[in-house]
Structure formats: structure tokens, C-alpha cells
C-alpha positions as CSV (number, residue, x, y, z in Angstrom):
1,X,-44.9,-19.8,-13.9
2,X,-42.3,-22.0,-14.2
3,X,-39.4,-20.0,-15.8
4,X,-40.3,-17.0,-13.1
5,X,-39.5,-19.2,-10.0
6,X,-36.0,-19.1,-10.4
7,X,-36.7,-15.4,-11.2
8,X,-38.5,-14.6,-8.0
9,X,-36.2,-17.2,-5.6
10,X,-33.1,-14.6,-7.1
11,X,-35.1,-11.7,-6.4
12,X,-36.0,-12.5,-2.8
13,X,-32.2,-14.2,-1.8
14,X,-31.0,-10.4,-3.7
15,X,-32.9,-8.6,-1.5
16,X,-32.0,-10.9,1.7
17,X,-28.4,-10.3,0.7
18,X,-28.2,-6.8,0.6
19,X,-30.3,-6.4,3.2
20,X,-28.2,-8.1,5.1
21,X,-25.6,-6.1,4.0
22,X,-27.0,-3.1,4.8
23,X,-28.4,-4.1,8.5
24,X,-24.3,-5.4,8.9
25,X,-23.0,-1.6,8.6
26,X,-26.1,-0.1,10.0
27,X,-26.6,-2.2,13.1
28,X,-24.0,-0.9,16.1
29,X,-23.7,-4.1,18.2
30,X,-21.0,-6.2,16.8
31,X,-22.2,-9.6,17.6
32,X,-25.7,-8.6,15.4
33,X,-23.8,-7.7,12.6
34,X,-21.5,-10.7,12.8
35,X,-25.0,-12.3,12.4
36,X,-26.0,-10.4,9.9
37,X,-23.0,-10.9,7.6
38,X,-23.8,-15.3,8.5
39,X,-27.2,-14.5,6.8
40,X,-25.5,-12.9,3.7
41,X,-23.3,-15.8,3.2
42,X,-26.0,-18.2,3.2
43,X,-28.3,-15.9,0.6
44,X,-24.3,-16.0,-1.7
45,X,-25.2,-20.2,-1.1
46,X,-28.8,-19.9,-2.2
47,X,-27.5,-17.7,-5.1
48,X,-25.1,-20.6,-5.9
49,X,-27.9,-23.1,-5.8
50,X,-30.1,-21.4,-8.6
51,X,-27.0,-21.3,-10.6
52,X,-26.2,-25.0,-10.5
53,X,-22.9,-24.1,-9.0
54,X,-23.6,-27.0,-6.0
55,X,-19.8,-27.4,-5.0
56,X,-19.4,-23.3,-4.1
57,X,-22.5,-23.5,-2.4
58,X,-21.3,-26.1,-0.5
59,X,-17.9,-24.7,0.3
60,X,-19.9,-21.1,0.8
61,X,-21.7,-22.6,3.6
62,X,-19.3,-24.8,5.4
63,X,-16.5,-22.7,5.2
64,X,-17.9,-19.3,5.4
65,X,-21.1,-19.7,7.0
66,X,-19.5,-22.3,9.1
67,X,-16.2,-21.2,9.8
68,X,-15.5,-17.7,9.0
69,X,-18.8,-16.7,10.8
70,X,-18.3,-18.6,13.8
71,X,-14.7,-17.7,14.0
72,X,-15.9,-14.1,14.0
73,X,-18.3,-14.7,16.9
74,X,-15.9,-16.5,19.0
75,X,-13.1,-13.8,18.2
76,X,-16.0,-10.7,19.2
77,X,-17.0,-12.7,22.3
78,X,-13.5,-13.6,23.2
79,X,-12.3,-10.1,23.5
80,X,-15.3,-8.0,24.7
81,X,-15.0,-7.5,28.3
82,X,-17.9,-5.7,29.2
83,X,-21.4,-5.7,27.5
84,X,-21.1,-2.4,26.7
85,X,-18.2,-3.3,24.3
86,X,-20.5,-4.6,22.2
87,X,-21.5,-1.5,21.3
88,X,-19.4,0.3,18.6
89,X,-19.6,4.2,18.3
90,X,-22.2,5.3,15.1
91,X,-20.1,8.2,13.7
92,X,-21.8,9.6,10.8
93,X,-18.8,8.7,7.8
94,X,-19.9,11.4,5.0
95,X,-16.2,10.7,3.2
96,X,-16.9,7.0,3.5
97,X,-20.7,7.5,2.4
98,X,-19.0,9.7,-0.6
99,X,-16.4,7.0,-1.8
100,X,-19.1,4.2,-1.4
101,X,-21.3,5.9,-3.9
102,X,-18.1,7.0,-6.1
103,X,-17.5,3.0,-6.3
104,X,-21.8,2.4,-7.2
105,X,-21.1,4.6,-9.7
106,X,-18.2,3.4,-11.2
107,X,-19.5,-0.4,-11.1
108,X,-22.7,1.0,-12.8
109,X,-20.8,2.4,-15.4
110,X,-18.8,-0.6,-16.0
111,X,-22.3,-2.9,-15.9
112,X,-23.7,-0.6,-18.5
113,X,-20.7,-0.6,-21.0
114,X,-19.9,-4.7,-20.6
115,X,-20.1,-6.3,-23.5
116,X,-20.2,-10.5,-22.7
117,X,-17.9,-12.8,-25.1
118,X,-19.3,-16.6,-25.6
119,X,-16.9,-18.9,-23.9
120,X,-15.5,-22.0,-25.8
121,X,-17.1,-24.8,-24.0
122,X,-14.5,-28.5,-23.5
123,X,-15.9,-31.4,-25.8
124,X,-16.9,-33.2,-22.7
125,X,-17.3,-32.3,-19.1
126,X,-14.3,-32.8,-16.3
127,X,-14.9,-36.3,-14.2
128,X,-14.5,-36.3,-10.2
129,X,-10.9,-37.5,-11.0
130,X,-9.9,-34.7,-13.0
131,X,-11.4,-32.4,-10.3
132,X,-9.6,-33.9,-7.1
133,X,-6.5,-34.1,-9.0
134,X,-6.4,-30.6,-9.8
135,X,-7.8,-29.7,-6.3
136,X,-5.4,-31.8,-4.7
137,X,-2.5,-30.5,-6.5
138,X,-3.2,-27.1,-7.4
139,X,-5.0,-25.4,-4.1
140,X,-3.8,-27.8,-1.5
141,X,-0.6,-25.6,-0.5
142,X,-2.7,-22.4,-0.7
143,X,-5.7,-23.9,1.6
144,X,-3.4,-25.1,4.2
145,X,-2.0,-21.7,4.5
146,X,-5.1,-20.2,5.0
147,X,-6.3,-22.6,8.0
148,X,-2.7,-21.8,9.4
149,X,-3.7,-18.0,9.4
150,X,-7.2,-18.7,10.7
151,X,-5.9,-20.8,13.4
152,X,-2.9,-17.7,14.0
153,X,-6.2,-15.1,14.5
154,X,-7.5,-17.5,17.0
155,X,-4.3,-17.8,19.0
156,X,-4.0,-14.0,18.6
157,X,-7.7,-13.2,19.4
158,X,-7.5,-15.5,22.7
159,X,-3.8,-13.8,23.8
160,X,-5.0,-10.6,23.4
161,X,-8.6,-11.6,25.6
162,X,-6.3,-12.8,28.5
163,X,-6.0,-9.3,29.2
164,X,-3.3,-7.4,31.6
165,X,-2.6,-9.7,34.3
166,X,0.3,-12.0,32.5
């Protein structure tokens, strides 16, 4: 029972995120599938968990769950007007439906014919140090250009709510 825990917790967080998938492009109120895609990114950070991969989890749920998400929601609710906005148009895509299962079948392909190399593994695992230094040093130019363009969509999403009377 014990190995199929893991087993079952990654079938059921699966499921959850492509459900949640799904429900995103199915559902036509905006708001519910900006909800929707919050509940995939924290069944990406369950996924993390069960693969010992703490730190993404982590930044999975504070910066996507937490930020991105809510970002979204204030952007939709900044710039509907009405209620009624809320509600996007359900036009029946049969090109996109076509090119979406072009791409399953060309990922299917390429999971079938994959063939997995063995990694060398270091002699001895990276400390903290190693980690913030290359954090610090590496990705610190590239993160603070990303919260600049995240706080540029929230500028641009709160202009373009102010409407006509400027």
C-alpha cells in the first residue's frame, strides 16, 4: 500500500489538473476560468511535492498561484464594465479543435519513441550557498524584468479600465 500512495495522490492531482484544464477552456465566464487555471497551478504544486521538488512547489504557488492568478482576477475585474462582460462568446473552433489534436498526436508520438539517457549525478549535493549565489547572480536580472512587465500589465490594465472620459 505504501508504494501505491504516491501512485494514487499523482493520479488524483493528474486528473484535478487537467480537469481543470479542460473546465478553463470550456467554462465561458472569464472570472471562473481564471479560477480554474488557480486550481491547475496548485495540482502543478502538489505534482512538485510528490517529486521532492519542494523549492518549485514553493515558487509554483506563491508566484503563480499567488501572483499570476491574482493578477489575472484583478486585471478581468478591472476592465469588465458590465456583468455581462463576463461572459465570452462560445464559438465552436473546429480548426483550433483540429490543431489541438494534431499537437496530442504529435506529443504522443514523441512519448512513445523517447528513449531516457541516465544523467551523471555531482559527487555531492549543492549547499544553500551554492544555490543563492547562483540564484543571486544568475536569474536576478531576468526576475526583475519580469516583475517590471507584470507591474507594466497592471498600469496598462488599470489605464485602459478608466475608460473614455480622460
Amino acid at each position: 500500500m505504501t508504494e501505491q500512495l504516491p501512485a494514487i495522490t499523482f493520479y488524483v492531482l493528474s486528473f484535478a489538473a487537467l480537469g481543470g484544464a479542460v473546465s478553463m477552456m470550456a467554462t465561458r465566464n472569464v472570472v471562473h476560468a481564471a479560477f480554474w487555471l488557480l486550481e491547475v497551478m496548485l495540482a502543478t504544486a502538489g505534482i512538485y511535492l510528490l517529486l521532492s521538488a519542494e523549492f518549485l512547489a514553493l515558487v509554483q504557488v506563491l508566484v503563480y498561484a499567488g501572483a499570476v492568478a491574482v493578477l489575472t482576477l484583478f486585471v478581468i475585474m478591472l476592465t469588465l464594465r458590465r456583468r455581462e462582460d463576463a461572459v465570452r462568446p462560445y464559438p465552436v473552433g473546429w480548426g483550433s479543435l483540429a490543431l489541438a489534436a494534431l499537437l496530442t498526436g504529435i506529443v504522443l508520438v514523441a512519448i512513445t519513441r523517447f528513449e531516457p539517457t541516465l544523467a551523471a549525478l555531482p559527487e555531492a549535493a549543492p549547499g544553500v550557498e551554492a544555490f543563492g549565489r547562483e540564484m543571486f547572480s544568475t536569474w536576478m536580472l531576468p526576475f526583475e524584468i519580469a516583475s517590471l512587465v507584470l507591474l507594466v500589465a497592471l498600469v496598462g490594465a488599470v489605464w485602459w479600465a478608466g475608460g473614455e472620459d480622460r
